[in-house]
C-alpha positions as a Markdown table, in Angstrom:
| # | Residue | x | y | z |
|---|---|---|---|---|
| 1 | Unk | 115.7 | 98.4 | 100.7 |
| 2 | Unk | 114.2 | 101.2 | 102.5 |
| 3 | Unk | 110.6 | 102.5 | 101.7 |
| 4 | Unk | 112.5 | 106.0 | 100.3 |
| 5 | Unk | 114.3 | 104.2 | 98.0 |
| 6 | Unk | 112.6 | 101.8 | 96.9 |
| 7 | Unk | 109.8 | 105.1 | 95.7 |
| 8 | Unk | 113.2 | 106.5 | 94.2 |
| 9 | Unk | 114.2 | 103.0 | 92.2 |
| 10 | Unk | 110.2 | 103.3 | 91.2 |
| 11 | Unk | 110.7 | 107.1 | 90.2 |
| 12 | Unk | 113.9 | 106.4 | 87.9 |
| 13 | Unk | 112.9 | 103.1 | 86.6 |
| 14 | Unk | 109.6 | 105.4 | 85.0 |
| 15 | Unk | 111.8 | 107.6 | 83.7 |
| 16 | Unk | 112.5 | 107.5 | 79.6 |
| 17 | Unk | 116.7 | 107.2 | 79.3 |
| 18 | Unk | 116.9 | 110.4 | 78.0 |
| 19 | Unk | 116.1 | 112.4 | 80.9 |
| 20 | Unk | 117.7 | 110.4 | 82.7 |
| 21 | Unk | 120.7 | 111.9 | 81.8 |
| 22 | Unk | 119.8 | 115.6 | 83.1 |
| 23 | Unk | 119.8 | 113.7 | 86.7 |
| 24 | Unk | 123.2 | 111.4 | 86.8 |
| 25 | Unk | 125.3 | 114.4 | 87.4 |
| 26 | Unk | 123.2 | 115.5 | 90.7 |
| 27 | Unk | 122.6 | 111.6 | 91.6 |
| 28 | Unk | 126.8 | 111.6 | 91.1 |
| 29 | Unk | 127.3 | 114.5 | 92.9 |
| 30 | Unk | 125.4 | 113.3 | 95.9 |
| 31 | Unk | 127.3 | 110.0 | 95.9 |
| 32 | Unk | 130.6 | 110.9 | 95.6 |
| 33 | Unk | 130.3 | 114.5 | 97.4 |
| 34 | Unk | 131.8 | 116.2 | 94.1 |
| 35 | Unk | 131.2 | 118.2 | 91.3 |
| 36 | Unk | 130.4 | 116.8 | 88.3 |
| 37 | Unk | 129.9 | 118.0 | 84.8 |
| 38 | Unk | 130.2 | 115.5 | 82.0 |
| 39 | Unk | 131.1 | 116.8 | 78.7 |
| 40 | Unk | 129.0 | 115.6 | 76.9 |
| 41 | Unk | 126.4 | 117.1 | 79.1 |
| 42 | Unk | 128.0 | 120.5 | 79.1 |
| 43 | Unk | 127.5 | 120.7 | 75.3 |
| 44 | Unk | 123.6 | 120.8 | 75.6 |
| 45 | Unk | 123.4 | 123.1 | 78.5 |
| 46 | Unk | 122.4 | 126.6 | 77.7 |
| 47 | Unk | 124.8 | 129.3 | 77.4 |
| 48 | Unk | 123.6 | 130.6 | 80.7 |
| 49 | Unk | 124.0 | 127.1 | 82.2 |
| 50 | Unk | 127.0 | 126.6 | 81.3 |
| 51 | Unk | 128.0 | 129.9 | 82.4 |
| 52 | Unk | 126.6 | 129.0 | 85.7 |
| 53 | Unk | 128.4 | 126.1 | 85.9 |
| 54 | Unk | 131.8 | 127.5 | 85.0 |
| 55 | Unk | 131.6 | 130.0 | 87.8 |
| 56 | Unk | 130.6 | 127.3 | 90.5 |
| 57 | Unk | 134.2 | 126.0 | 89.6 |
| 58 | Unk | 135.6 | 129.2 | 89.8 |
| 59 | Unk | 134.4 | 129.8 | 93.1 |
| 60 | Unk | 135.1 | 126.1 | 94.3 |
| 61 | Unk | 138.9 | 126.5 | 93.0 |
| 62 | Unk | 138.9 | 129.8 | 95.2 |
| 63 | Unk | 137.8 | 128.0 | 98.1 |
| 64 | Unk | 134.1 | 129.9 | 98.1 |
| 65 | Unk | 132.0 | 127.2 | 97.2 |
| 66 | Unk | 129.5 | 126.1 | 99.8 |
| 67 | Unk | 129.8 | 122.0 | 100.7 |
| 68 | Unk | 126.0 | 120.6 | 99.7 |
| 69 | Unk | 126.1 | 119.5 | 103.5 |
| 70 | Unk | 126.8 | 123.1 | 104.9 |
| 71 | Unk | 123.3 | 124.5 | 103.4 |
| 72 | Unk | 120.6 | 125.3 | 105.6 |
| 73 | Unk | 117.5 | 123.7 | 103.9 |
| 74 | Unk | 115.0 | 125.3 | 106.4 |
C-alpha cells in the first residue's frame, strides 16, 4: 500500500463510527465518480444542506453540473 493511503487507512481507522458516516458519501463519490446521497443521510442534513444538495441534482439532470475531474484546484 502506498505511503498516502496507508496515512488515510490510519486517518479513518481513528475515526469514531459515527462520523464516519458524514465521509462515505464523498469516499463513494470519489470511487464510483457519482453522486451520492443516502437517505438516511439526507434526513440529518440541515435544511440548507439539503437544499444544496437538491439543486446539485437539478443542475446535474440539466446537464450543468461540473465533473469532480473538470475543476481547477489551483
Amino acid at each position: 500500500m502506498s505511503p498516502l493511503k496507508n496515512e488515510l487507512v490510519d486517518l479513518i481507522n481513528n475515526i469514531p463510527d459515527a462520523k464516519l458516516l458524514s465521509i462515505k458519501p464523498l469516499l463513494t463519490m470519489i470511487y464510483e465518480d457519482t453522486v451520492v446521497i443516502e437517505p438516511v443521510l439526507f434526513d440529518i442534513l440541515s435544511e440548507n444542506e439539503k437544499t444544496a444538495v437538491l439543486h446539485g441534482v437539478e443542475e446535474d439532470e440539466r446537464g450543468e453540473a461540473v465533473c469532480f475531474d473538470e475543476i481547477n484546484w489551483e
